[in-house]
N, C-alpha and C positions, 0 to 999 in steps of 0.2 A: 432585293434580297442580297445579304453579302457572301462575297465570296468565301468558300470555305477548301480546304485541302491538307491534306495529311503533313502531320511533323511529327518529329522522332525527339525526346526530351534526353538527352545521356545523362546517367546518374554514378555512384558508385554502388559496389556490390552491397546490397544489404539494404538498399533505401529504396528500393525499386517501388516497395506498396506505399511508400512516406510521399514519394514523391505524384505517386498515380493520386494521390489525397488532395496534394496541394491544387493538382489540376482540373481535378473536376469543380475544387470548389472555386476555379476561375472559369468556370464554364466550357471545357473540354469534352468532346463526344467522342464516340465509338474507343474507348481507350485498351490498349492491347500490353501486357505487361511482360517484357521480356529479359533477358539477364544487362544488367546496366544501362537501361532502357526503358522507355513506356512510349509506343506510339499512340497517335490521339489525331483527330481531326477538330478544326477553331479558323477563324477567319485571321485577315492581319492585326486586328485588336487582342483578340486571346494570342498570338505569336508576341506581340506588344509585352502583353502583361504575363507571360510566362518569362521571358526576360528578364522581365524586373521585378516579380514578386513573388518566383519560384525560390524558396532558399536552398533545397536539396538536388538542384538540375546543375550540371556541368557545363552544357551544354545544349542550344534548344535548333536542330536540324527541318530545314522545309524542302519535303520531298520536290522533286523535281520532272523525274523520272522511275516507272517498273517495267524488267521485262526480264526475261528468261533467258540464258545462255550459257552455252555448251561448252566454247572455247575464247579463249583471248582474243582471238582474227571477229567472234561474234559480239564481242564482250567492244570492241573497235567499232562496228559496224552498227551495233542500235546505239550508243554514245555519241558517235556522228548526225543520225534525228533529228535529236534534239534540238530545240531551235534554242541556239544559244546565243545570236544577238537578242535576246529579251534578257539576257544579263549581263553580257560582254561585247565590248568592244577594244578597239586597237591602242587605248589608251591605258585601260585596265592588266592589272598585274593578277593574276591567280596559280591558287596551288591545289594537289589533288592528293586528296590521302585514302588508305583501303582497309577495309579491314575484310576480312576473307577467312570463314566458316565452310569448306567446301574440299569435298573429295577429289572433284574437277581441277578445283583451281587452288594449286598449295602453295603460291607468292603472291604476295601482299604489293609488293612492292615492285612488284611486276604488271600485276593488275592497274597499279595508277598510274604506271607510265605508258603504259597502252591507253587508258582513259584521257591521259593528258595529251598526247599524240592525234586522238581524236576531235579533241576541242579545238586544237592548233588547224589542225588537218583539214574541220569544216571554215573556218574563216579563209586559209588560204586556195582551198580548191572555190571559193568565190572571191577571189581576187581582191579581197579588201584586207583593210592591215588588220594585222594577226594582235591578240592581246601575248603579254610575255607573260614566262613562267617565273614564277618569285616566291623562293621558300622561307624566307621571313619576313612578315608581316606585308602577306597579300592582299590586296584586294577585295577578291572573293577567297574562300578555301568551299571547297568542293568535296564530298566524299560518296565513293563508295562503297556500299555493302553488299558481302554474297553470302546468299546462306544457301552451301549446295549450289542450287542452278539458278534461284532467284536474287533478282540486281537489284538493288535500290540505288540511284544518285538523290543525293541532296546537297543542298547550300547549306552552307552556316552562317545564321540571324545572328550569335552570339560576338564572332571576332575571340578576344580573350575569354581564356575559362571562364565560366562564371564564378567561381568559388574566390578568383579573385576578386573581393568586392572592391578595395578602394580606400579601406579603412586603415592598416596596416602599414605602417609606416619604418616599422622596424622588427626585426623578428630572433626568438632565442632558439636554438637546436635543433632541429624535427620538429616545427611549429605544427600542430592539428590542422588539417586542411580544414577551410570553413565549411565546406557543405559535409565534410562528415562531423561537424562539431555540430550543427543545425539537426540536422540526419539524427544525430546520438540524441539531442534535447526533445526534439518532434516524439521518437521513437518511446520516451517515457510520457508523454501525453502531458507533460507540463505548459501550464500557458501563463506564467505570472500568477499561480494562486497562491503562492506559500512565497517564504525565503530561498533563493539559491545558492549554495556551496561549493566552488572547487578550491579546494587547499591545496591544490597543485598545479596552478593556475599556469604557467608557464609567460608567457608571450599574450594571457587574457582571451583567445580564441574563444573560448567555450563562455566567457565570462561575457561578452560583447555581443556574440548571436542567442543567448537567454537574452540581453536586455532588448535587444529590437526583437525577439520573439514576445517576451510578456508586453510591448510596446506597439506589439504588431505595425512596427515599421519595415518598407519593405528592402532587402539587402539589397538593392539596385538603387538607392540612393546615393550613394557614395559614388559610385559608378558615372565615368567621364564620358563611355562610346560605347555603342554597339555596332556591330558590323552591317546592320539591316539601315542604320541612317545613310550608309552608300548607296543603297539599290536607287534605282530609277525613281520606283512607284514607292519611296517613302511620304508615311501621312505627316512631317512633322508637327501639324496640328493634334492630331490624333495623342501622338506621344507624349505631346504637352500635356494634353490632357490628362493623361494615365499618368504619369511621373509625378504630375502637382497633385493629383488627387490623394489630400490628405484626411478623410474622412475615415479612415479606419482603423486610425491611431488611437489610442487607449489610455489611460492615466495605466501607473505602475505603483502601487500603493507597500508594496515589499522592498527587497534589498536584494543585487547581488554580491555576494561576497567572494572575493578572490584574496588569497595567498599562497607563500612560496616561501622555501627555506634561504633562496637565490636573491638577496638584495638588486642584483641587474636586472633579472627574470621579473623582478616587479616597478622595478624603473620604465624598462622596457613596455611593458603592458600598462602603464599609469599613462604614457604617450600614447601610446595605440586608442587607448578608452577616451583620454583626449580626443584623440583627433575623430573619432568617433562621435563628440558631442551627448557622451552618454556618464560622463561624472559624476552628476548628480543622483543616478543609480545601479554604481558599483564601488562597491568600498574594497581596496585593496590595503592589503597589510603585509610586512616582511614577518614569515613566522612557520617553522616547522611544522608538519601534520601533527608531529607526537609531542608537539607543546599546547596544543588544543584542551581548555579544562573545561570550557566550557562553549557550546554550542549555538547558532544565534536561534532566536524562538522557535521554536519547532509547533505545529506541521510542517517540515522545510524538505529540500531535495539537496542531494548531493551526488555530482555527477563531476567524473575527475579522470586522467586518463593519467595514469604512472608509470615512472617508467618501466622497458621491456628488458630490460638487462646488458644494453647495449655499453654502458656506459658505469657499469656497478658489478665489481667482482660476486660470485654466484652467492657467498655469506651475507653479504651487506643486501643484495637483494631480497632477499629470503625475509631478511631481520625488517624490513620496510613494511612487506607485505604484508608479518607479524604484526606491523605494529599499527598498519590499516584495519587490519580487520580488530583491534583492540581497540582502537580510535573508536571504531564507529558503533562498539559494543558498549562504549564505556557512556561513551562522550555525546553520540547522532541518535539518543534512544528517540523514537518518536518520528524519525526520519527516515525517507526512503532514499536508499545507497545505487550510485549506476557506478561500474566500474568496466574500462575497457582497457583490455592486454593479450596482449597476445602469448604471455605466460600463463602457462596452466598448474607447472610447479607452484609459481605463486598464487595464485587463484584457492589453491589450495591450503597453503600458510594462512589467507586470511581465516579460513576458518569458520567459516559461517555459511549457514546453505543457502542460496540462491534460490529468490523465487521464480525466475526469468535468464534465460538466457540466448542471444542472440546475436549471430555470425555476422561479423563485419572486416571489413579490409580495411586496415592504413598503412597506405604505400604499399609497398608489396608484402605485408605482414597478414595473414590471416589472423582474426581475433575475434575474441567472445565480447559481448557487451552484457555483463551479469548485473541482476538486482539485488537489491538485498532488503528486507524488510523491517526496520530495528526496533521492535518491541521492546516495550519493559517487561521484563521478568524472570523467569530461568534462563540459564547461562547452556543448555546441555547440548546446544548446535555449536558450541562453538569447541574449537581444539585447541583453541589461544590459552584454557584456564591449565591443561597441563604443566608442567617443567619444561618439557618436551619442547612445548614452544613458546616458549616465554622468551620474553623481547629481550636484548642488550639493546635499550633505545640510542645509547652511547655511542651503538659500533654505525649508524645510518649516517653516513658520510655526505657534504654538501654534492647538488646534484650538477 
């Protein structure tokens, strides 16, 4: 029978149910959904392949230790337990990080160094050499969690974020993190049935996890390490296994489309889709939203993340937003529209009602992810046909 035991999957705000999806259909039991987070119980094969075929996980956590505690001095003392030659020794580097939910205990960063103290503390109180403490790029990284009075320690299977896949080689601005670019495409239940659209493509993010989503290739191909081939008991057979197994790759019989008003912005993103090995399906073009006259074959998607205002005086922003929601009134009839920002002003200028809308975080930005559904026929959802707000396409400035 294999061994089985609890992990903690880290996600971003908003993909928590996306992600709990991915993992059951890799075979995850008792799954528990909680904010940035989904714990689950899976042997080291499902830890294996949550790794590398999770696209919405941050991070994939293996419980180690629970217990209950009062104060810091107790919070020392069941830490110390733990048998922690089964992952360290005097040669090994590790770091410990906290995060702390709790009336009891209101430092973070107090809690790991009492945690860390403890690790140290049982190797030297048995007289054998101590592993060191190493805050960049350790060994193991260790974390614990308090919620209130209850402690969870775990290890991290992952090493680097996951969202790093590997692909990227070069990047424009505030490049979309990939797991909330996956997250965003998951979240419309597209899988490669239609055409894909961002006209606002940037750096290609969005344009690269559609292609190995409609390709159901897993984002942990690109990927060099994970931090679980250091453990002891790794299967490197096992992994081989799971890594090479490429039976549930798909033909892509569509297109995705990328473009950008930013000639670099799509120099940029033509390398990354390169190095990606995904050319052959995504077409990119230098070319403004509001030069769009014509749409590629529709049933298609369009999912695009524009900018928040950071970078465009408040008029020129306004007038873009204008000319989004006209774009896709005029031009995406037949198409369903995903649009994420964190402007609500704007959200507004598009002018068009959303069928959907859905709370997401990028970076520390809270944001909507709205739909939009583009019918042919009457104009009377939209506020674009006024004077009011009609477009100077002229005044949208390069981004």
């Amino acid at each position: 029978m294999k061994k089985t035991f609890q992990m903690v999957a880290k996600t971003l705000y908003g993909l928590e149910h996306v992600l709990a999806s991915e993992l059951i259909a890799l075979g995850a039991d008792n799954l528990q959904i909680g904010r940035r987070m989904v714990a689950f119980e899976g042997d080291k094969s499902l830890m294996y392949k949550a790794n590398f075929h999770c696209r919405t996980a941050l991070r994939i956590l293996k419980t180690i230790a629970t217990f209950s505690a009062k104060s810091s001095d107790e919070v020392y003392e069941k830490v110390k337990e733990i048998p922690w030659e089964q992952y360290l020794d005097g040669k090994k580097t590790f770091a410990v990080d906290a995060v702390v939910h709790s009336e009891v205990f209101t430092h973070s960063k107090f809690v790991a160094y009492r945690t860390k103290d403890a690790i140290v503390d049982y190797f030297t109180e048995r007289e054998v050499e101590r592993p060191s403490v190493r805050i960049n790029n350790p060994d193991f990284q260790f974390h614990i969690h308090i919620s209130h009075r209850d402690c969870t320690v775990s290890i991290d299977s992952s090493g680097e974020s996951l969202h790093k896949r590997g692909y990227r080689i070069e990047e424009t601005e505030a490049p979309l993190n990939e797991v909330l670019a996956a997250g965003m495409i998951l979240k419309t239940g597209w899988t490669g049935d239609s055409n894909f659209v961002d006209p606002m493509c940037g750096s290609g993010t969005l344009l690269i996890e559609a292609a190995l989503i409609a390709r159901n290739i897993p984002p942990g191909i690109y990927r060099e390490k994970y931090a679980f081939e250091e453990w002891d008991d790794f299967d490197e057979e096992l992994f081989r296994e799971i890594s090479s197994d490429d039976s549930g790759e798909c033909e892509f019989e569509y297109k995705v489309y990328g473009s950008d008003i930013s000639g670099k912005a799509i120099a940029i993103a033509t390398r990354n889709v390169k190095n990606a090995g995904l050319s052959k399906y995504i077409e990119l073009d230098v070319k403004p939203f509001q030069k769009y006259e014509e749409a590629p074959q529709s049933p298609g998607i369009l999912v695009t993340n524009p900018p928040y205002g950071e970078r465009l005086n408040p008029r020129d922003l306004m007038a873009l937003y204008g000319m989004i929601g006209e774009r896709l009134k005029h031009v995406f009839i037949g198409y369903t529209a995903w649009i994420l920002s964190s402007n609500k002003d704007g959200f507004d200028k598009i002018g068009l009602k959303p069928s959907a809308k859905e709370k997401l975080v990028n970076g520390s930005l809270d944001c909507e992810f709205r739909k939009y559904d583009m019918f042919s026929g009457k104009r009377k959802d939209s506020k674009n046909e006024t004077g009011e707000h009609r477009l100077e396409l002229k005044k949208i400035t390069e981004l």
